[in-house]
BABA-888366 format. One record per residue (C-alpha): residue number from 1; residue in three letters; chain; x, y, z. Coordinates in steps of 0.2 Angstrom, whole numbers. Each point is the difference from the previous one (the first is absolute). Layout:
<pts>
> NUM,ALA,A,X,Y,Z
...
</pts>
This chain:
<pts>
> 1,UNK,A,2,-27,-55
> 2,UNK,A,-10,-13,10
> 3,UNK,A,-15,0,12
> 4,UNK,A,-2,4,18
> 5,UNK,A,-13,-6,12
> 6,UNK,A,2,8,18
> 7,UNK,A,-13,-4,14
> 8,UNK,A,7,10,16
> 9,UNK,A,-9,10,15
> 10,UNK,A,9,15,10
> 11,UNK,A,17,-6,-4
> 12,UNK,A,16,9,0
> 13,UNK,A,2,7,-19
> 14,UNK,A,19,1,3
> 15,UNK,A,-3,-20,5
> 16,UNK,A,-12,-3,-16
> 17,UNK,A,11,10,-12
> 18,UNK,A,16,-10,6
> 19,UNK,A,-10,-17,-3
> 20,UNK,A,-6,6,-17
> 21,UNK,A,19,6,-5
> 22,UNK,A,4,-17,5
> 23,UNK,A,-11,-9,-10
> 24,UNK,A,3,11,-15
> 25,UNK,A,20,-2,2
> 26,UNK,A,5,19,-2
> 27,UNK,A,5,10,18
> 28,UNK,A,-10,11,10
> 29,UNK,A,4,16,6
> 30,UNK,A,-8,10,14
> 31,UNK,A,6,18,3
> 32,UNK,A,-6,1,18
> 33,UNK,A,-9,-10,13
> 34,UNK,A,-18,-1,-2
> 35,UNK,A,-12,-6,13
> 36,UNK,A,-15,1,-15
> 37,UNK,A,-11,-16,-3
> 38,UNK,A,-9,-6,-14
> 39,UNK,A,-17,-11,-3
> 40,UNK,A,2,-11,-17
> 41,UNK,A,-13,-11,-10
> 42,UNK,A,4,-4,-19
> 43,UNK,A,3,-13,-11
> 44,UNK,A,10,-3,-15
> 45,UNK,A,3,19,-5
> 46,UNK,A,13,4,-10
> 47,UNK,A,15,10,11
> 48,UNK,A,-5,15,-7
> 49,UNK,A,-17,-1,4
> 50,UNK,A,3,-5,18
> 51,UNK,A,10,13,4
> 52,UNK,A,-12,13,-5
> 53,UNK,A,-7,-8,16
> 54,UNK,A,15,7,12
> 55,UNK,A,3,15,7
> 56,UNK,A,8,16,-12
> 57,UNK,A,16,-6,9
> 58,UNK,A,2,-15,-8
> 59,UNK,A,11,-3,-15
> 60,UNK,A,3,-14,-11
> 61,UNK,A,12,4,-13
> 62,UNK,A,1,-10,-15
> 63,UNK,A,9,-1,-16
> 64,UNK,A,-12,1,-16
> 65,UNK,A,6,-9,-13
> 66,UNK,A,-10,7,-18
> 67,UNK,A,6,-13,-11
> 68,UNK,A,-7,-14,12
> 69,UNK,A,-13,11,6
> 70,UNK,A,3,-6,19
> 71,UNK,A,5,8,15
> 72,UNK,A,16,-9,13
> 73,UNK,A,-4,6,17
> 74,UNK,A,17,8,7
> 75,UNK,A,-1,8,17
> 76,UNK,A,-15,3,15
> 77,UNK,A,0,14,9
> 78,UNK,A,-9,9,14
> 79,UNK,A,5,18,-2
> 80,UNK,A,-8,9,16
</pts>
């Protein structure tokens, strides 16, 4: 998996985790509304690493691949 940077102040996390799905190509899926924000500042983390910085609620499911010893990002999702 890549790197993220992220540098946002009280933005929607519904709006920052649609932009992130985006850029990373997989679909985002949010099981209900959510009027929750969210203060970012980071700099070429790997994904997993970033999303240690998101709310519980947040889930990036990947594929681990052993052989390769990489990891394909698959889905996002914000599981309220």
């Amino acid at each position: 998996m890549g790197s993220l940077s992220f540098n946002v102040k009280k933005q929607s996390l519904s709006a920052v985790l649609d932009r992130i799905a985006m850029m990373l190509g997989v679909n985002f899926i949010m099981k209900q509304d959510t009027d929750a924000t969210i203060d970012l500042d980071f700099k070429e983390m790997s994904l997993e690493e970033a999303f240690s910085y998101f709310p519980p609620s947040v889930h990036l499911h990947v594929r681990k691949d052993i052989q390769r010893a990489t990891s394909v990002p698959l889905m996002l999702e914000l599981a309220n």
